[in-house]
C-alpha positions as CSV (number, residue, x, y, z in Angstrom):
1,X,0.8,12.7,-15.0
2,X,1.7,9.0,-15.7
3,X,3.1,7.2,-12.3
4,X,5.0,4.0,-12.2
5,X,5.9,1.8,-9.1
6,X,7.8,-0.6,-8.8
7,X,8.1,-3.4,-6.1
8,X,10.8,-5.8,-5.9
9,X,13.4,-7.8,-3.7
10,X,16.8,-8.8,-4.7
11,X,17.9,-12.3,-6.0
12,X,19.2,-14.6,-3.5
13,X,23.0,-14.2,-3.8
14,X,23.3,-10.8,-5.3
15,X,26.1,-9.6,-3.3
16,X,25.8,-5.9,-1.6
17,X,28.0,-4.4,-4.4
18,X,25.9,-5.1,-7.3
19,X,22.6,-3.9,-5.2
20,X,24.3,-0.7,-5.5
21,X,24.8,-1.0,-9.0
22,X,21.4,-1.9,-9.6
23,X,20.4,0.8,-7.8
24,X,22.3,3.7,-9.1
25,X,21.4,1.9,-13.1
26,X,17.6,2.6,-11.3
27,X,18.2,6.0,-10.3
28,X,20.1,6.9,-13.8
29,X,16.9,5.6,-15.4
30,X,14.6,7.9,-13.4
31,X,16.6,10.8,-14.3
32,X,16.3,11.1,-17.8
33,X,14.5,14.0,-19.8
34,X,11.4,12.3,-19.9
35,X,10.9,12.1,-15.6
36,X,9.4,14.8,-14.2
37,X,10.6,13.2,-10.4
38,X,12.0,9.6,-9.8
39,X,13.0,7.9,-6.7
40,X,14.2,4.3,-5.4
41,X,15.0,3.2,-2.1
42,X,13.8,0.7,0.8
43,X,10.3,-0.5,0.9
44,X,8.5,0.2,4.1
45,X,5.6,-2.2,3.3
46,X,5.0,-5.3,4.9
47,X,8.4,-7.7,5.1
48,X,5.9,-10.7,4.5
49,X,5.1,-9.5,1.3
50,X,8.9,-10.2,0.2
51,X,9.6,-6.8,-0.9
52,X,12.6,-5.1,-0.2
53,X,12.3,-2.3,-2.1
54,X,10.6,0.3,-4.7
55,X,11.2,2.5,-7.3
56,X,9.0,5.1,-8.9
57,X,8.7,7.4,-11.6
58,X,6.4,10.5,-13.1
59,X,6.1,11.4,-16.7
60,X,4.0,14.0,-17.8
61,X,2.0,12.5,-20.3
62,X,1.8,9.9,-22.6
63,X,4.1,11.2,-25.3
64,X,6.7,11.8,-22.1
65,X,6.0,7.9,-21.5
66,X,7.1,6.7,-24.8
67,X,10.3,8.8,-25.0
68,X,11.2,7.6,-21.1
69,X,11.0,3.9,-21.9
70,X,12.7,4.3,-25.3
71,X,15.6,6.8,-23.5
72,X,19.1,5.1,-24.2
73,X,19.9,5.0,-20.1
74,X,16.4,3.2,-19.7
75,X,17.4,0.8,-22.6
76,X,20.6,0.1,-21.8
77,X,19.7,-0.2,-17.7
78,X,17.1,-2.9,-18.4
79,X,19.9,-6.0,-18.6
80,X,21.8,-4.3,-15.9
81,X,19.2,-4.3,-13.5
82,X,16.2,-7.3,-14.2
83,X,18.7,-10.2,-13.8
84,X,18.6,-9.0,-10.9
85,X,15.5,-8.5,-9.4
86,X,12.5,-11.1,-8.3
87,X,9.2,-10.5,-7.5
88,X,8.8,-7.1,-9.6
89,X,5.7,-6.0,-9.3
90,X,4.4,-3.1,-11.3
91,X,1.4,-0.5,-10.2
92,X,0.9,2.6,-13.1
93,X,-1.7,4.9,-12.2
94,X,-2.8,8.3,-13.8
95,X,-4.4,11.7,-13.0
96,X,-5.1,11.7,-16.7
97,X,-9.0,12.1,-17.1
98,X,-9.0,10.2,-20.7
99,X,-10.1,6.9,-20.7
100,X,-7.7,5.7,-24.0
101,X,-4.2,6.6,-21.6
102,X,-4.2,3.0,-20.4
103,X,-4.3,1.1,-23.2
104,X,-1.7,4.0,-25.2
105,X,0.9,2.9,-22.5
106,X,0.1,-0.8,-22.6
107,X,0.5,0.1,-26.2
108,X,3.8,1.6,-25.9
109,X,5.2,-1.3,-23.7
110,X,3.9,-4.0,-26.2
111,X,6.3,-1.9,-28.9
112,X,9.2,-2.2,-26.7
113,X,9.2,-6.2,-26.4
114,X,8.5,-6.5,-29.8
115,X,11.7,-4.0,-30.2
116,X,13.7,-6.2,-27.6
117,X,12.6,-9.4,-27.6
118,X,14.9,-10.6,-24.8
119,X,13.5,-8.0,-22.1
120,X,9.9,-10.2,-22.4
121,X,12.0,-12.8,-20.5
122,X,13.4,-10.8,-18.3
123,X,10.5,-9.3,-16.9
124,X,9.0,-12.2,-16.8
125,X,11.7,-14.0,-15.0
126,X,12.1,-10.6,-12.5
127,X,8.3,-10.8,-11.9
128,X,8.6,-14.9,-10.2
129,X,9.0,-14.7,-6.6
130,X,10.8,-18.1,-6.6
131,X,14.1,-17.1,-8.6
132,X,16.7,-18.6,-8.6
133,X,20.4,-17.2,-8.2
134,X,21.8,-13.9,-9.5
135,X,24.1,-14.2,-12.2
136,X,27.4,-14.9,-10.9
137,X,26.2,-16.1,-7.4
């Protein structure tokens, strides 16, 4: 099993409506064929840390991992959710006793940016924790 969390707070200005959007793009995206479970919601860590909230997913292995990130719905949620989103932070872990797994998925996410060149930017602009407005704010 391949497990990814994901921490993050909302631009400033992102208006209550398109949180839920984000959230059910989120949620769409952990429900493809790929997850074996998936799950966002509020984060119950520590407020000072500036996260609001978290999303996670499981994939099986690391054949399940590529076809997750390469789905459609994960493809086409990426711009509907990063412009979003500020201070992403990212934890993967594995149960997976071979040694090679980590640098397979770092692999497999290297592919995609070179496959989308824009999403590089936005996951690097989702990852500051001083962004600026949403779109349209």
């Amino acid at each position: 099993m391949i497990v990814n969390v994901l921490r993050f707070a909302f631009r400033p200005g992102t208006t209550e409506q398109r949180q839920a959007e984000v959230l059910a793009a989120m949620r769409r995206t952990a429900s493809v064929e790929a997850a074996e479970f998936g799950t966002v919601g509020r984060d119950l860590g520590d407020p000072a840390e500036g996260f609001t909230h978290a999303y996670s997913v499981g994939v099986a292995d690391v054949d399940a991992m590529e076809r997750y990130m390469n789905d459609p719905v994960h493809i086409a949620g990426d711009p509907e959710i990063l412009p979003y989103l500020t201070r992403l932070s990212a934890v993967r872990f594995t149960d997976d006793p071979d040694p090679a797994v980590g640098a397979r998925v770092a692999a497999l996410h290297q592919a995609k940016l070179a496959a989308y060149p824009d999403l590089e930017k936005l996951l690097e602009e989702a990852a500051r924790g001083d962004a600026e407005d949403a779109p349209g704010a």
